[in-house]
C-alpha positions in Angstrom: 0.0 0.0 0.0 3.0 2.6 1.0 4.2 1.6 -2.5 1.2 2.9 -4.2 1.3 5.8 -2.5 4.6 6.7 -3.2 4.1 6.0 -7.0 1.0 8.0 -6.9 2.3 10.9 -5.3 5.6 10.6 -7.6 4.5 12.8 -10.3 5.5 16.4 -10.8 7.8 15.9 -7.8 10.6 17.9 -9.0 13.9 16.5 -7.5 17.5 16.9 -6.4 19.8 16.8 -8.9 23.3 15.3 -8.1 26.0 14.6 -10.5 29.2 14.5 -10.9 30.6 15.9 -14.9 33.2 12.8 -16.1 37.0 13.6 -15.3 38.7 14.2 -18.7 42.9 13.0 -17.7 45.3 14.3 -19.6 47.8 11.8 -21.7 51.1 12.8 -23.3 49.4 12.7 -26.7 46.8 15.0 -26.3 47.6 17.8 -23.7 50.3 19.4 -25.8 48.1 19.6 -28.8 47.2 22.9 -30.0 43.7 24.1 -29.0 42.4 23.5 -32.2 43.2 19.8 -32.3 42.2 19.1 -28.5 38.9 20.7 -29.1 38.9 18.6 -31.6 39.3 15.3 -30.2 37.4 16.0 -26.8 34.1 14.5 -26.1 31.2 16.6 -26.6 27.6 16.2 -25.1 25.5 13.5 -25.3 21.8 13.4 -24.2 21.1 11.0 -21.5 19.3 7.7 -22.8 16.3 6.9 -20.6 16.1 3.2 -19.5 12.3 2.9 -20.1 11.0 1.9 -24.0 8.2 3.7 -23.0 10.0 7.3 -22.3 12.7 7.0 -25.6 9.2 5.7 -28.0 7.4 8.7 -26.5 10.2 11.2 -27.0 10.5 9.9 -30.7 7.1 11.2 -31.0 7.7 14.3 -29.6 10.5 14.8 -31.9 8.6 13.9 -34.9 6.0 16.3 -34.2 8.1 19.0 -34.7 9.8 18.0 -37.8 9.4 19.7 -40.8 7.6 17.3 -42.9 5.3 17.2 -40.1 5.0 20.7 -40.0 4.6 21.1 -44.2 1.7 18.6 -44.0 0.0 20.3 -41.1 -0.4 23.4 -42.9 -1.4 21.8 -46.2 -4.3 20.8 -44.8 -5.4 23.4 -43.2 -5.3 25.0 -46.8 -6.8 21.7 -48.2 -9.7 22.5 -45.8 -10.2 26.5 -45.9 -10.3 25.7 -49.8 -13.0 23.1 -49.6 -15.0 26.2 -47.5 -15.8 27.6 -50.9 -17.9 25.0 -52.2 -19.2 23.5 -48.6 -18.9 26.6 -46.1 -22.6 27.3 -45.9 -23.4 24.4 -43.9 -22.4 24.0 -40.5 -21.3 20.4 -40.6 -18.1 21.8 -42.3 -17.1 24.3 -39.6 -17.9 21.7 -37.0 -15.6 19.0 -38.2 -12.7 21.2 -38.3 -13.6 22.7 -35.0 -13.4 19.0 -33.6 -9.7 17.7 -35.7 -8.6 21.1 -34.1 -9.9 20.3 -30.9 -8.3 16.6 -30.5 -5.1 17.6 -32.6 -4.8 20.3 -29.8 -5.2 17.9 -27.2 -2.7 15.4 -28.6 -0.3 18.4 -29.1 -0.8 19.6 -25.7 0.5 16.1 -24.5 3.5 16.3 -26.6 4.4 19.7 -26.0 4.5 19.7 -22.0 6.7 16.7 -22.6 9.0 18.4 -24.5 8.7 21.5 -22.2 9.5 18.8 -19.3 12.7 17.3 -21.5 13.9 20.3 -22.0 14.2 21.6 -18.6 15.4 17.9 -17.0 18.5 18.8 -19.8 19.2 22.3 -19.6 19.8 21.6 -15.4 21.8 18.3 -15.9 24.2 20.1 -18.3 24.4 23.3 -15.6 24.9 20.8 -12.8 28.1 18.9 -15.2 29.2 22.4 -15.9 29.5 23.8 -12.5 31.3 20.2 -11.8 33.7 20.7 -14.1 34.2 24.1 -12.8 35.0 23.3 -9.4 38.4 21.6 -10.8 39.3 24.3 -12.9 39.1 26.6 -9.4 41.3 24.2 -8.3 43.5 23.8 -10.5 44.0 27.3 -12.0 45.2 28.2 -8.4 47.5 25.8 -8.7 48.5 26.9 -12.1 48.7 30.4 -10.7 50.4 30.2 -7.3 53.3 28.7 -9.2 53.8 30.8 -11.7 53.3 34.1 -9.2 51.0 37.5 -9.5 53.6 39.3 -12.2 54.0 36.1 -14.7 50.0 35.2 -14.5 50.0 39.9 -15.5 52.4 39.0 -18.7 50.6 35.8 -19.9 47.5 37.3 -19.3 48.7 40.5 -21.5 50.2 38.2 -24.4 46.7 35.7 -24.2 44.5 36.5 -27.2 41.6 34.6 -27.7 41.2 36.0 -31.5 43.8 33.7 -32.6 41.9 30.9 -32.4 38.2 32.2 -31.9 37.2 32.5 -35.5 38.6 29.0 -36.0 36.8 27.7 -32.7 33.1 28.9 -32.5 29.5 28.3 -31.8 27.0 26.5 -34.7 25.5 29.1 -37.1 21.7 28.0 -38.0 20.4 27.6 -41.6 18.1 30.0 -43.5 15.5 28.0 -42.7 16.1 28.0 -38.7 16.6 31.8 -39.2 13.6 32.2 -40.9 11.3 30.2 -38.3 13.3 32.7 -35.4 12.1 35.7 -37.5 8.6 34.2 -37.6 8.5 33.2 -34.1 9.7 37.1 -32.9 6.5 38.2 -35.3 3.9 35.9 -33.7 5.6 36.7 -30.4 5.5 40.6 -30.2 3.3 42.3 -28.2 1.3 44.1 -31.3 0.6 40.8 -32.5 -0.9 40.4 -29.4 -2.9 43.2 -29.5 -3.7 42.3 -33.5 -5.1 39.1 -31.7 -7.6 41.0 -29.8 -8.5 43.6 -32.6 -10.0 41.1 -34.9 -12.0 39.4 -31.9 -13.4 42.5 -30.6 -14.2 42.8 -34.8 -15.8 39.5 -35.1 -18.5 40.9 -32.0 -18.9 43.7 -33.8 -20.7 41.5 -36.4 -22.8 39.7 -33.7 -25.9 41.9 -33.6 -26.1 41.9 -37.7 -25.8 38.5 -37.3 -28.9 37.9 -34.7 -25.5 36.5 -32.7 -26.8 33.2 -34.8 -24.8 29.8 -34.6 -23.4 30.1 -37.7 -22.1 33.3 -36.7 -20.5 31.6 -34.1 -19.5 29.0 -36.2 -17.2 31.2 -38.4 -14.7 32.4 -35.6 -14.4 28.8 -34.3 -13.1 28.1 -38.0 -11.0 30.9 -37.8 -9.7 30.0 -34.5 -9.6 26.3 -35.3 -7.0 27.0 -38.3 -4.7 29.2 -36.1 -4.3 26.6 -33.3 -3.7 24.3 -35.7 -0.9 26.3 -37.2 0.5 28.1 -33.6 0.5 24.4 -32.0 2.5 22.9 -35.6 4.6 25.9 -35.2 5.4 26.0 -31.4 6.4 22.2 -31.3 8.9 22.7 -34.6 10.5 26.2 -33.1 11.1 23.8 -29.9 12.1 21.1 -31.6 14.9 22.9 -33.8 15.9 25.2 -30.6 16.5 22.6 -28.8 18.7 21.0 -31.5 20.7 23.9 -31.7 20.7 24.3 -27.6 22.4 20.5 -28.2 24.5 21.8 -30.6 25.9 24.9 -28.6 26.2 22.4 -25.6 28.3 20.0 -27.3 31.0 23.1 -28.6 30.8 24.1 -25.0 31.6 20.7 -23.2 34.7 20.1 -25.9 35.9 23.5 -25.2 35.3 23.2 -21.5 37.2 19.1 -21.9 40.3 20.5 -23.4 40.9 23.3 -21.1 40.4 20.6 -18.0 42.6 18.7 -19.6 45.5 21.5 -20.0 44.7 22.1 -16.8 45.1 18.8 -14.7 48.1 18.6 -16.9 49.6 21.7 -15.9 49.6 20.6 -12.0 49.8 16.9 -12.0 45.9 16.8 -11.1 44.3 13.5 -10.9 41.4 14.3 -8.5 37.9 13.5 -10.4 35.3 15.8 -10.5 33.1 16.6 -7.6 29.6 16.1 -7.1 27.2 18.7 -7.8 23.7 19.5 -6.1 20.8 21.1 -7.4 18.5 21.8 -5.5 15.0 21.1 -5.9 12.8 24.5 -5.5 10.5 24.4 -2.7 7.0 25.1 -4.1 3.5 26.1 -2.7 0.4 23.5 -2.5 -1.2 24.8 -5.4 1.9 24.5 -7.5 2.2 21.3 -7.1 -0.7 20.7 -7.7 -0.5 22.0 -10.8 3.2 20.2 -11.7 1.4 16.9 -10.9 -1.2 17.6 -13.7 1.5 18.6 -16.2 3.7 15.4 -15.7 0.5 13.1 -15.9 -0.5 14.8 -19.6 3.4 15.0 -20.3 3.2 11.2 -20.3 0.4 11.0 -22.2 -2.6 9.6 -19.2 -4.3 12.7 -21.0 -4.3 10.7 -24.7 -5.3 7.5 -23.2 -8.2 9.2 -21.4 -9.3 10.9 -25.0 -8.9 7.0 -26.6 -11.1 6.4 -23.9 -14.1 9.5 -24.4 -13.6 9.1 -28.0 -15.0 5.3 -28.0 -17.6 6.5 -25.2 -18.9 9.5 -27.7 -18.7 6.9 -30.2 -21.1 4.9 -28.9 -23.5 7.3 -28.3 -23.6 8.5 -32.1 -26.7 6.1 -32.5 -28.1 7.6 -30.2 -28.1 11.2 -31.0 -28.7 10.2 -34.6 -25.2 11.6 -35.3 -26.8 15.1 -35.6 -24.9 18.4 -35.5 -24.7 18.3 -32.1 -23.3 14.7 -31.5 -20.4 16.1 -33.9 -19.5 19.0 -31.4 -19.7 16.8 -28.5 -16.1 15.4 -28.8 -14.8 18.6 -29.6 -16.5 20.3 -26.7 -14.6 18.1 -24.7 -11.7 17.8 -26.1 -11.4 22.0 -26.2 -12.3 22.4 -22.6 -9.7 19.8 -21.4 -6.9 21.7 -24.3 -8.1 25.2 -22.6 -6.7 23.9 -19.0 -3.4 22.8 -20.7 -3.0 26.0 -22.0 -2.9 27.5 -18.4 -0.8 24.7 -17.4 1.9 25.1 -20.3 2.1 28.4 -19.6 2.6 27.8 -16.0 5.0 25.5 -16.2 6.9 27.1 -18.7 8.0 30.1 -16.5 8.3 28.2 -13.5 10.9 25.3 -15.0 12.6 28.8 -16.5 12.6 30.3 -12.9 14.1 27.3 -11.6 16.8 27.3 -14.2 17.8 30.8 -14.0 20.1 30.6 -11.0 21.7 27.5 -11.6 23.3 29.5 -15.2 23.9 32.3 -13.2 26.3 30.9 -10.5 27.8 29.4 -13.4 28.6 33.4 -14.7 29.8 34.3 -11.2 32.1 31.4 -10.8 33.7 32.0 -14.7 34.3 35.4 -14.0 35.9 34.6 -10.4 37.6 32.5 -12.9 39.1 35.0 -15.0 39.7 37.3 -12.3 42.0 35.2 -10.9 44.1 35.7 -14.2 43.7 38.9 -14.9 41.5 38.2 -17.4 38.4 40.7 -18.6 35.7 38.2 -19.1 34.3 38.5 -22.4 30.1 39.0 -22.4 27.5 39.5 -24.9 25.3 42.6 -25.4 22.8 41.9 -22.4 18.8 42.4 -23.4 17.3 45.7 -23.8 14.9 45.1 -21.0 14.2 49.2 -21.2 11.9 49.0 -24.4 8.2 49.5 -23.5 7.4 46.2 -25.4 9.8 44.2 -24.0 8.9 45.6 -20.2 5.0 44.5 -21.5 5.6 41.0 -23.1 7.3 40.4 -19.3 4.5 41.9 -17.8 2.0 39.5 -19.8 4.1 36.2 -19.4 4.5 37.1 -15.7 0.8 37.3 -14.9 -0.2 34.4 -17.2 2.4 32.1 -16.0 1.4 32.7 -12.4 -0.2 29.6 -10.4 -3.4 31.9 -9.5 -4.1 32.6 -13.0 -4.4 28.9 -13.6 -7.2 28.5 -10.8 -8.7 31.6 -12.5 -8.6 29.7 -15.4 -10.4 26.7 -14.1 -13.1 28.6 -12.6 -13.8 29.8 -15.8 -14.4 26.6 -17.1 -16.1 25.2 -14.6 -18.6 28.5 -15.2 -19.2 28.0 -19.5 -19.6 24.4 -18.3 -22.4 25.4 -15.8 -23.8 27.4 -18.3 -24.0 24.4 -21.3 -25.5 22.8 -18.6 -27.9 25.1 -18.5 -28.7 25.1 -21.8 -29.2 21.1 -21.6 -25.8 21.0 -23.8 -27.5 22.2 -26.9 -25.8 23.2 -30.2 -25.9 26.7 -28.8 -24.7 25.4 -25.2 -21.8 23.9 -26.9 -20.7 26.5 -28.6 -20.6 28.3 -25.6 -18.4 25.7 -24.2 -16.0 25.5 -27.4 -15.6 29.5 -28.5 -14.6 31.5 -25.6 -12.4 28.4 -24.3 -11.0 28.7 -27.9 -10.2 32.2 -27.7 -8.8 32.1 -24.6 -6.8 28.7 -25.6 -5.5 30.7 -28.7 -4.2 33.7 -26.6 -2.2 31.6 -24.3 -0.4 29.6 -27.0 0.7 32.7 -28.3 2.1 34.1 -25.2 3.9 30.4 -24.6 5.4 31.9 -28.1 6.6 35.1 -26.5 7.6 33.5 -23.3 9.7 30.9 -25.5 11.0 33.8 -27.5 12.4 35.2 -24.2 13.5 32.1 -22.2 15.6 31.5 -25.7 17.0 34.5 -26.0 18.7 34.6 -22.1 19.4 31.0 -23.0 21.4 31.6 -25.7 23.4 34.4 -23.9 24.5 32.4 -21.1 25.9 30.1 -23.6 27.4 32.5 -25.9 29.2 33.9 -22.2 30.0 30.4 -21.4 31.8 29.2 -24.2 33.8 32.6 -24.9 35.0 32.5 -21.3 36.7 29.2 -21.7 38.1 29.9 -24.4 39.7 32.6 -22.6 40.8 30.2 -20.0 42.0 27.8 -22.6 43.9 30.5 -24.5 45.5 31.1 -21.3 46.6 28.2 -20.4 47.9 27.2 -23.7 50.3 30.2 -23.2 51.3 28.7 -19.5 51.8 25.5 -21.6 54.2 27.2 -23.8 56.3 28.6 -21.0 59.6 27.6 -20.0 58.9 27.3 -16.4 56.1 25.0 -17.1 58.0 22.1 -16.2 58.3 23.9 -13.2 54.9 24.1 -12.6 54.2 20.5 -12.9 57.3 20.1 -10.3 55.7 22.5 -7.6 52.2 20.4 -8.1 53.9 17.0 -7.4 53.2 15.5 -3.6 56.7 15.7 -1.8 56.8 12.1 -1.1 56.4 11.2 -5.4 58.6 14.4 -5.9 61.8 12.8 -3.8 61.4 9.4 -5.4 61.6 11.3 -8.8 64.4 13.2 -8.1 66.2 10.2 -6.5 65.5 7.8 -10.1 67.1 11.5 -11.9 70.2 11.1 -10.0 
């Protein structure tokens, strides 16, 4: 019974994290090679493999979801289907069957997408906890390296070190056009007057309403609308993810080579042996209703939510006879389907900036310990152009991802749809209660998936700072210790590291 208990409370649990990056010894082939060539043959990163089918099947979905054939075939259809409008439009069961693909493609996606929002952050701290491992040695060893060599020799090398010799050999991945092009896109439907574009044309579509006696197929036409652009934002969220995080990978892997050699040149400098320490994240301590909402995003991250919808979907099935399969049978599935997508989208949101609050120290004692790095040589440490954070938009996109990424908005957000849901029930779930339950949630749904846009849009772009600082720094370090490696007194140096007791034998063999 204590067992069940356990596994039931398990989920959303977020955990300690303690690890240990792998000690990289040096050998008298490698640690006199140029920097170039050690780079070269260092080992980069490499993902951790999960030991469950399960987890490694499910993230091979996640990854094909946002691949760009996947993406290409997404948005032909949606063009397949607002074509067919032109001959078919007039009658609601055309509206209504898009409205329900959205509404279980949505639901599907939302799956999919909090497990790749969950991926992504179990990565990004396991790579800060094997950087800040790997940085403990260098603090070791870099003392060592400079209290040999004394304050006025660490001035000189430090004055002759210049990273340009070898930086534009040695640098970060460039992305493609098409990459480019899909950042450009995602910084459109990010902004903050897209936003308020968003809004224009709703408040637009009510002005219609009382021409329209505020009929049902009035109400049809913005859940087509709507339909078509959750289709596209949820295609295009999960292929900007998917090809961020490929060039996250990519940045990573320069990073760890860089950070390999220069532990290398390093332990080789002083004789070091030690392995790398253990390193401990911390798990965040979070408030009730936090976790509550963490334990809901791991169970639809593993996909309980799908199986549940496999589940409906035969139940609504079933009942088709029933209803005669009539207009409103057809909404039923979407109905639900929308409702349930709505709460994700709170969720995602949620999650989104709390896993990114969680992150954000861990990469920034990594920036305080490289620049006690560099100070210790007399180094400036080298740092990009930090974020405009004074421009009105950029102060209101924060301002908007702060209050809907907030745990009470979720609750808020639930309590709205428990209130459309106690008004279709009112309406004895009617084509016109259903509606009610599937176009405001909609609305809503498609406003939150484009703030998750602008919240990824900023997440990325400190991410990709602390990186850029990251691996510039040790190539600073590097390009200072390849100049200590080039000294004469470097001998020296690996002398004054040597334990007295190995150092006598040594000099004993010598004579």
């Amino acid at each position: 019974m204590k067992s069940i208990l356990c596994a039931l409370r398990q989920p959303g649990a977020i955990e300690d994290v303690v690890v240990a990056a792998p000690s990289h010894l040096p050998d008298p082939e490698t640690h006199l090679l140029e920097p170039l060539h050690l780079i070269q043959k260092a080992p980069g990163y490499a993902p951790a493999v999960k030991p469950r089918f399960l987890d490694r099947a499910l993230d091979r979905i996640v990854q094909w979801t946002g691949s760009i054939p996947m993406f290409v075939l997404l948005q032909v259809l949606v063009l397949v289907w607002s074509l067919s409008g032109i001959w078919v439009a007039n009658t609601n069961l055309w509206p209504v069957l898009m409205g329900n693909f959205q509404a279980i493609f949505s639901y599907v996606l939302d799956s999919l997408l909090m497990r790749q929002q969950l991926n992504g952050y179990d990565e990004n701290i396991l790579v800060a906890a094997e950087v800040l491992s790997r940085t403990e040695t260098h603090h070791r060893t870099l003392k060592l390296v400079v209290d040999s060599i004394g304050a006025d020799k660490v001035g000189r090398i430090a004055a002759d070190a210049c990273t340009a010799q070898f930086e534009g050999e040695i640098r970060l991945p460039q992305q493609g056009r098409f990459d480019r092009a899909i950042n450009r896109m995602a910084l459109w439907l990010g902004h903050i007057w897209f936003v308020v574009f968003f809004w224009a044309t709703m408040l637009l579509w009510l002005a219609f309403g009382p021409s329209n006696q505020w009929s049902d197929l009035w109400q049809l036409d913005i859940n087509s609308a709507t339909s078509a652009l959750l289709i596209f934002i949820f295609s295009f969220l999960a292929i900007l993810r998917e090809r961020h995080a490929a060039y996250t990978h990519a940045c990573v892997d320069a990073i760890y080579r860089v950070d390999a050699a220069l532990e290398v040149k390093l332990r080789a400098l002083t004789n070091d042996e030690i392995v790398n320490p253990e390193t401990l994240m911390s798990a965040p301590r979070v408030s009730w209703l936090q976790r509550a909402i963490n334990y809901y995003a791991n169970v639809v991250g593993t996909l309980a939510g799908v199986a549940l919808l496999i589940v409906v979907t035969i139940a609504w099935i079933a009942v088709g006879p029933v209803m005669h399969f009539s207009t409103n049978w057809w909404l039923l599935i979407g109905t639900y389907a929308g409702l349930v997508g709505l709460n994700d989208g709170f969720v995602m949101r949620n999650v989104q900036a709390q896993l990114r609050k969680y992150e954000a120290p861990h990469y920034a004692a990594i920036d305080k310990k490289d620049r006690e790095l560099l100070a210790a040589v007399n180094i400036e440490p080298l740092t990009c152009e930090p974020i405009n954070t004074t421009r009105i938009s950029y102060r209101v996109s924060e301002w908007m991802n702060d209050v809907c990424g907030h745990e009470w908005t979720v609750l808020g957000g639930f309590i709205f749809l428990c209130g459309v849901v106690a008004g279709s029930s009112a309406m004895h779930w009617n084509e016109t209660g259903q509606l009610l339950s599937n176009i405001p949630p909609m609305i809503i749904e498609s406003f939150f998936m484009i703030i998750l846009i602008t919240g990824h849009n900023s997440a990325d772009a400190e991410r990709r700072i602390y990186l850029t600082d990251m691996f510039r720094r040790r190539l600073q370090l590097l390009d200072f210790a390849n100049h200590v490696t080039k000294e004469d007194d470097a001998d020296k140096i690996m002398l004054n590291s040597i334990p007295d007791d190995v150092l006598s034998e040594v000099i004993i063999r010598k004579a």
